[in-house]
C-alpha positions as CSV (number, residue, x, y, z in Angstrom):
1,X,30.5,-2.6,-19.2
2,X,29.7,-2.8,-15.7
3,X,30.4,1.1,-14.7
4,X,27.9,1.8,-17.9
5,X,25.3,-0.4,-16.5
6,X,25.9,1.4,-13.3
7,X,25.5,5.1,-14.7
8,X,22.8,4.2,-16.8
9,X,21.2,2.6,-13.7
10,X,21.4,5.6,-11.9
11,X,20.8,8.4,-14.9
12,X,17.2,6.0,-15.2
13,X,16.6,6.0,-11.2
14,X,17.0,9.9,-10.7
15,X,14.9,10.8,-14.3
16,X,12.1,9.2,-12.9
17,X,11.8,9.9,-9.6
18,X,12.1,13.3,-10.6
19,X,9.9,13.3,-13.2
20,X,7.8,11.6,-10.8
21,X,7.8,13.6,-7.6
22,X,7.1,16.9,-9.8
23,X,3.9,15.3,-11.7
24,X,2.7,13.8,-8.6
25,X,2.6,17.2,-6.6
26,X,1.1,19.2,-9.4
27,X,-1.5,16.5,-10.0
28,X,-2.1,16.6,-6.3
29,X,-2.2,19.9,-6.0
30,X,-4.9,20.8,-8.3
31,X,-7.1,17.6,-7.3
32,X,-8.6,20.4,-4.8
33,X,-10.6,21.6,-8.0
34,X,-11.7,18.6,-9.6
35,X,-15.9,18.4,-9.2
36,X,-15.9,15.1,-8.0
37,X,-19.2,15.4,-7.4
38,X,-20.3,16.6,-10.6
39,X,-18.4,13.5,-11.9
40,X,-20.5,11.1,-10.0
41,X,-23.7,12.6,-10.6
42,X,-22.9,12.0,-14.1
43,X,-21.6,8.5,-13.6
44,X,-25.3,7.5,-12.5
45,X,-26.7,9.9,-14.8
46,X,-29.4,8.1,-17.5
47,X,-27.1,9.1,-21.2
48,X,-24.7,5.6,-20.9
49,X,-22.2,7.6,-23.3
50,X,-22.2,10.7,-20.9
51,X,-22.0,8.2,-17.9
52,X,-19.1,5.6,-19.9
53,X,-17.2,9.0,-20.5
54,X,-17.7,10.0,-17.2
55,X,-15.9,6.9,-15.6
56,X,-13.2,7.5,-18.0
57,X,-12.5,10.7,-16.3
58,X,-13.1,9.3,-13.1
59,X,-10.8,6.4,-13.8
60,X,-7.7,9.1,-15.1
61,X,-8.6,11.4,-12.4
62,X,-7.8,8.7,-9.3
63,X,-4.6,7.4,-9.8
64,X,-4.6,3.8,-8.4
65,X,-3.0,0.7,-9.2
66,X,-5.5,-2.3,-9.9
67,X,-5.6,-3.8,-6.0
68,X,-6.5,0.2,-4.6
69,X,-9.1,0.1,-7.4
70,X,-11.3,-2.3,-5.6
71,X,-12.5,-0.2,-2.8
72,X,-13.8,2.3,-5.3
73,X,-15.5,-0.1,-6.9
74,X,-17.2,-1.8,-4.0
75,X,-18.5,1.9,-2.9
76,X,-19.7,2.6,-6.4
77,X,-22.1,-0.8,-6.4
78,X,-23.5,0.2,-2.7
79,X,-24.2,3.1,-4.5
80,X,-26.7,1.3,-7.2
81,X,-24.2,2.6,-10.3
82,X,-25.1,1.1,-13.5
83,X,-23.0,-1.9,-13.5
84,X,-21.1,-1.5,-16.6
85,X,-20.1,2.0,-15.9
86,X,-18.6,0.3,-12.4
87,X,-16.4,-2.1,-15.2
88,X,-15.5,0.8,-17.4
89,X,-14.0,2.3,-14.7
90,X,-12.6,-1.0,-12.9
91,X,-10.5,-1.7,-16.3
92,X,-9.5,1.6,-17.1
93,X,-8.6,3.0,-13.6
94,X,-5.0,1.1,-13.4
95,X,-3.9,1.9,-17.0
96,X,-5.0,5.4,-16.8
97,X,-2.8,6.8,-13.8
98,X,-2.3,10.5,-15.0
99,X,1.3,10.5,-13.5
100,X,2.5,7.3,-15.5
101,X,1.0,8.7,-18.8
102,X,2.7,11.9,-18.2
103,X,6.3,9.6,-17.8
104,X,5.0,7.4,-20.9
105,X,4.9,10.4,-23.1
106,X,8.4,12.1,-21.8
107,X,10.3,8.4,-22.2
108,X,8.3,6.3,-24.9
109,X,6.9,9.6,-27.0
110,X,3.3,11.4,-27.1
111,X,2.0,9.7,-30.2
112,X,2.6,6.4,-28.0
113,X,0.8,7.5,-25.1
114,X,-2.1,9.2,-26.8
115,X,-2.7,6.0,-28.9
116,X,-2.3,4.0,-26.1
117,X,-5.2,5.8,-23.6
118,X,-7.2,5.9,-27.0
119,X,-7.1,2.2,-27.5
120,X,-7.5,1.1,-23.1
121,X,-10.6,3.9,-23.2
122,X,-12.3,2.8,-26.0
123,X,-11.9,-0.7,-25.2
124,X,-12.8,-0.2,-21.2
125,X,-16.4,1.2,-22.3
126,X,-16.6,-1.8,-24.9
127,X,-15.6,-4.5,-22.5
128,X,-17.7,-2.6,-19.5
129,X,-20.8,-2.7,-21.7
130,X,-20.8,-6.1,-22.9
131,X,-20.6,-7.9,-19.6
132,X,-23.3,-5.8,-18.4
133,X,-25.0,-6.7,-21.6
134,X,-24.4,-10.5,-21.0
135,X,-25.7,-10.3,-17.5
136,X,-22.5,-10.4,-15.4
137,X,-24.2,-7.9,-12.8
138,X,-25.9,-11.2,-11.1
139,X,-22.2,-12.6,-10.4
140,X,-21.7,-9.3,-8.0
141,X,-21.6,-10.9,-4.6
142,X,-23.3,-8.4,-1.7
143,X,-20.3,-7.4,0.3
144,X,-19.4,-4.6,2.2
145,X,-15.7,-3.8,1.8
146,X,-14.2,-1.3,4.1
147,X,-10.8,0.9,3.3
148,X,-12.5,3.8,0.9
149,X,-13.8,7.1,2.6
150,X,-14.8,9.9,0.1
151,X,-13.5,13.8,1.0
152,X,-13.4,16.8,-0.3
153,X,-10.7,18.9,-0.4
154,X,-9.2,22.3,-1.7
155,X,-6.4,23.5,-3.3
156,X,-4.0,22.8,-0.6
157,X,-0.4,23.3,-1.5
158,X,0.6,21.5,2.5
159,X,-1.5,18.6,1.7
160,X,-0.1,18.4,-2.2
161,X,3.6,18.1,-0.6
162,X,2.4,15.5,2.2
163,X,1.1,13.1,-0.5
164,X,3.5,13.1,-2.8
165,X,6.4,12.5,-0.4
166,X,4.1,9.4,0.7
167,X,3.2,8.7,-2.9
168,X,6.6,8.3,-3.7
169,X,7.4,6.6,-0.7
170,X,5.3,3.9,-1.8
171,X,6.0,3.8,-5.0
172,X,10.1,4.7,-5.2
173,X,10.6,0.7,-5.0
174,X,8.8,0.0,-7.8
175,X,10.7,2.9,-10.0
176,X,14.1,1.4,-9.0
177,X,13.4,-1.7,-9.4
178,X,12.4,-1.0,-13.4
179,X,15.8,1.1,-13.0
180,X,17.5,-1.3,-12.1
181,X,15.9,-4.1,-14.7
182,X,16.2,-1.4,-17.4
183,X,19.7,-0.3,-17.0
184,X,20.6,-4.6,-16.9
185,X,19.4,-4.6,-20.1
186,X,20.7,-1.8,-21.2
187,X,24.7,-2.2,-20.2
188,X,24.4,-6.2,-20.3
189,X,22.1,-7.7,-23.4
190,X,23.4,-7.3,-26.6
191,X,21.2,-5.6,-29.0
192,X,20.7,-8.1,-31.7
193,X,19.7,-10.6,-29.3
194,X,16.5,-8.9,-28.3
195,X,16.0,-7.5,-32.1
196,X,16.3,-11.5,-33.7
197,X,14.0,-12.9,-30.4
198,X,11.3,-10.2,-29.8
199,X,11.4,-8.3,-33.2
200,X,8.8,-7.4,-35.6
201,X,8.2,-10.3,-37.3
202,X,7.2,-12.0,-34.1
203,X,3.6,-11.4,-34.1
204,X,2.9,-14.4,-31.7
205,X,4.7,-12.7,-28.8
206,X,1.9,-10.4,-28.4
207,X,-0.7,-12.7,-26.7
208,X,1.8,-14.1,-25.4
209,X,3.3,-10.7,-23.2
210,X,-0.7,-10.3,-22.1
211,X,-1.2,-14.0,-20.3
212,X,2.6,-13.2,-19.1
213,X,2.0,-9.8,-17.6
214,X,-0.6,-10.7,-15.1
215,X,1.1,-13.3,-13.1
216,X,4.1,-10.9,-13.2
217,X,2.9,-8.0,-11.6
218,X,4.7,-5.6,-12.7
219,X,3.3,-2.2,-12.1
220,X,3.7,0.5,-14.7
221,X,6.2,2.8,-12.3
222,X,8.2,-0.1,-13.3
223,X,7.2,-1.6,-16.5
224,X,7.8,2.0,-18.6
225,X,11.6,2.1,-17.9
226,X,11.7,-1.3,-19.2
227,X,10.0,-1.1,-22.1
228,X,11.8,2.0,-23.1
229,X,15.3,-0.2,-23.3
230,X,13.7,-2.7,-24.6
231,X,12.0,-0.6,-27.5
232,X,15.7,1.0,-27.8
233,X,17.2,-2.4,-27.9
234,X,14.7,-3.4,-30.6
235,X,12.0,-5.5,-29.2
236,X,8.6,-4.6,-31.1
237,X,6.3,-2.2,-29.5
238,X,3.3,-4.5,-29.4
239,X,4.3,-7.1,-27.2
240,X,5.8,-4.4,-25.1
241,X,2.4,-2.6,-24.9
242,X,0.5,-5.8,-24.4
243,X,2.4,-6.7,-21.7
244,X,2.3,-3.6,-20.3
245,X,-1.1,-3.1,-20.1
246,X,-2.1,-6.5,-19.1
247,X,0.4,-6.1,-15.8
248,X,-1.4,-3.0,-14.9
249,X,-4.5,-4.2,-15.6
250,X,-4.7,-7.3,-13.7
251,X,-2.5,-9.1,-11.1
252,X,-3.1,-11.7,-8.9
253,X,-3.5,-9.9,-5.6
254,X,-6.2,-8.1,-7.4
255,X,-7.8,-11.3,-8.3
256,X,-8.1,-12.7,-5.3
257,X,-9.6,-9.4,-4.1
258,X,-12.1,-9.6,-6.7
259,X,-13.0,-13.1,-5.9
260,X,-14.4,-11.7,-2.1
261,X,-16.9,-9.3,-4.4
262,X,-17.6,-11.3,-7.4
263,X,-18.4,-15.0,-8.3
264,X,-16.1,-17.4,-9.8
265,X,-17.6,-16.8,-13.4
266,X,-16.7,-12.9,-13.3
267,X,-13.4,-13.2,-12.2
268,X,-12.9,-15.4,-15.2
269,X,-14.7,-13.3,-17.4
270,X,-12.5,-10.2,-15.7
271,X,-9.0,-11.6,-16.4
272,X,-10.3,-12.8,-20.0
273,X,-11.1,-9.8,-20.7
274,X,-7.7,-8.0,-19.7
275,X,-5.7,-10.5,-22.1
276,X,-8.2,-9.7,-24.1
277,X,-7.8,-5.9,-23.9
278,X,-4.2,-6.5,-24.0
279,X,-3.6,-8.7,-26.8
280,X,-6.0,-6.3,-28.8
281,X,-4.2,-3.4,-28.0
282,X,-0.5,-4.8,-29.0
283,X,-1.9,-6.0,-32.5
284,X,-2.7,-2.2,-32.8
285,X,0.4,-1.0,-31.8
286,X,1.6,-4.0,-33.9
287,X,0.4,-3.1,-37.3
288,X,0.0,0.5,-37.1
């Protein structure tokens, strides 16, 4: 049992560093012909939908976890962007990390991962426009926040090597942690343990995995090797998804970031609306 757990531990670590490194270095790589500008000017730009699209791009096409986020977000208010396009792409940038989808759809199947940046799009641009329609924009504080500095770049195969080595440097102990996690559960827990606790029938879990995934903080390098045991162990997608989602989309080093840049209300209002967004999302996964 224990030399299973072993090889499975180390089959997990090496498929997804791989899988990682190459992703990475492609994604970087072409980043050198993305019209970032273009982008922005449409971010500000006066059609919402064109603008709320346009953050969703924005969001998929700067992979950062929820605390790198906030920099991005403290440029884009100096900048006098529409507030709710600033919280479309504040909810949707740490859920939509191109590399991570990519792994999602090799381990836990395309129809998953399409679904999945269907449902966190959709309800980004709902959530963003309703706090701005509710009048959140008069909880930003007026900070300046240092740590962002915009560039552009070419296609630059150099520079595409040199970030991904330090891109996986950073996040390699994040990917072996959820090797390690996933291939305990895998060798160790017996199957019908997970399937009688977490199974279908246990709808409750799902709200439950969304206010549990924030206080966690477990990043989605490490959550998707875990939830791909657990899903082969039999543990209900929805719950796995909520929990997912609401441990990318909100952790508490990111909170207490936010707090610096927003007022007490919209940081409740913020991590509301990630359970929220969570919790939604596994009910979909849930029934359909």
């Amino acid at each position: 049992m224990f030399i299973e757990t072993i090889k499975s531990f180390v089959f997990i670590a090496l498929e997804l560093t791989l899988l990682f490194m190459v992703i990475s270095f492609f994604i970087s790589l072409f980043q050198g012909i993305i019209p970032y500008e273009r982008i922005e000017r449409k971010l500000s730009g006066k059609n919402r939908y064109i603008a709320a699209f346009a953050a969703i791009v924005f969001a998929f096409i700067t992979p950062f976890c929820s605390c790198s986020t906030i920099p991005i977000v403290v440029n884009m208010l100096k900048k006098k962007m529409p507030f709710g396009i600033v919280m479309i792409f504040l909810f949707s940038s740490p859920v939509l990390d191109p590399t991570i989808l990519t792994i999602m759809g090799v381990l836990l199947g395309w129809k998953v991962t399409i679904l999945y940046i269907m449902i966190t799009s959709t309800l980004s641009i709902i959530i963003g426009f309703t706090l701005e329609k509710l009048g959140f924009e008069k909880s930003v504080k007026n900070v300046v926040m240092s740590g962002y500095k915009e560039e552009n770049r070419k296609f630059n195969f150099k520079l595409a090597i040199s970030e991904t080595i330090s891109l996986i440097k950073s996040v390699l102990p994040y990917l072996i942690a959820g090797a390690a996690i996933g291939a305990v559960i895998h060798g160790l827990v017996p199957t019908e343990f997970i399937s009688e606790l977490f199974g279908d029938e246990k709808w409750w879990l799902i709200p439950l995995a969304a206010i549990l995934g924030i206080p966690l903080y477990i990043r989605l390098s490490s959550m998707i090797p875990i939830s791909q045991i657990l899903i082969m162990k039999g543990m209900a997608l929805g719950p796995v998804m909520a929990m997912m989602i609401s441990s990318a989309g909100a952790s508490l080093p990111e909170i207490v970031l936010l707090r610096s840049i927003f007022k007490k209300e919209l940081v409740i209002m913020f991590v509301l609306s990630v359970v929220s967004m969570s919790t939604i999302s596994g009910f979909i996964f849930y029934f359909v």
